[in-house]
C-alpha positions, -999 to +999 in steps of 0.1 A: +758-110-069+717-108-076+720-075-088+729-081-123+698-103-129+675-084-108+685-055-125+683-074-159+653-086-154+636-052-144+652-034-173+630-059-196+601-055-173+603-017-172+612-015-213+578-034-218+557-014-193+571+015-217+560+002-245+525-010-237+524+027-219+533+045-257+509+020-276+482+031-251+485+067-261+480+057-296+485+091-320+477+114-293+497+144-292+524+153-261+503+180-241+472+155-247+494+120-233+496+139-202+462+150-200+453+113-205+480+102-179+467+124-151+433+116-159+444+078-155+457+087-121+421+105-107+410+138-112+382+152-135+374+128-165+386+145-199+356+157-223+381+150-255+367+112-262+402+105-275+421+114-243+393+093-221+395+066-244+434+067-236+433+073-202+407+045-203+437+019-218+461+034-191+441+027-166+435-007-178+468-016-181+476-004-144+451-026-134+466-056-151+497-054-137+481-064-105+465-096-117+482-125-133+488-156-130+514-151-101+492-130-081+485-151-053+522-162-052+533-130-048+509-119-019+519-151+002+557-143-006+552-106+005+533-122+036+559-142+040+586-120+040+565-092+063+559-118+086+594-125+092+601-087+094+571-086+126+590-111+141+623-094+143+608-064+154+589-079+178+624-096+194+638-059+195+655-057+162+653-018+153+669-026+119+635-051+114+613-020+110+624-007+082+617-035+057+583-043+079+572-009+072+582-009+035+567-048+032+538-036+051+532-006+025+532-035-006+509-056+010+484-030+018+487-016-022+481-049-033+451-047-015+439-015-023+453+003-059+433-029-075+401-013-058+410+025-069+420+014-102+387-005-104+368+026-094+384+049-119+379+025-152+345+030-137+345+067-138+360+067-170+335+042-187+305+056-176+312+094-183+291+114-210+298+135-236+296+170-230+274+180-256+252+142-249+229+161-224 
């Protein structure tokens, strides 16, 4: 019965992700969006000042999709929820560690992909030029 609008709403949710995702790439060509992609994800920092400038605005917007308005809603909720999930394993439920691992998983990313996102915009903004030194 919930899976029609939680399916609904995720197909909106993951249509505009896509789309902020293409206008991030700007005019970049295919081989060069992926470039930009993995260098959003970690690894070296590109030299091409397009591609860093785009893996820059990825970056950014992987960031922002842990912030919001809702943020602190959604951390309690999650709590919330895990909390629950502790408590059923801890009265001997084996089905109760399943969604306390997964929930417990969430919870810690909220906590730390912020952080390593942070740290990578970091990397990104601060790299020179090749040919500055």
């Amino acid at each position: 019965m919930t899976g029609v609008p939680f399916g609904l709403l995720m197909g909106r949710w993951a249509a505009k992700c896509e789309r902020d995702v293409r206008h991030s790439h700007g005019d970049l060509p295919a081989d060069e969006v992926a470039v930009a992609r993995r260098a959003a994800a970690g690894g070296p920092v590109p030299d091409d000042p397009q591609v860093r400038s785009a893996a820059l605005r990825l970056a950014n917007q992987q960031l922002a999709q842990f912030g919001g308005r809702t943020r602190m809603l959604r951390i309690a909720v999650l709590a919330l929820v895990f909390g629950g999930s502790v408590v059923g394993v801890l009265n001997g439920s084996l089905w109760a560690w399943l969604p306390a691992t997964a929930l417990g998983v969430v919870l810690f990313s909220q906590w730390y992909l912020p952080r390593r996102i942070r740290r990578r915009i970091e990397s990104l903004s601060t790299a020179t030029p090749p040919d500055a030194d």
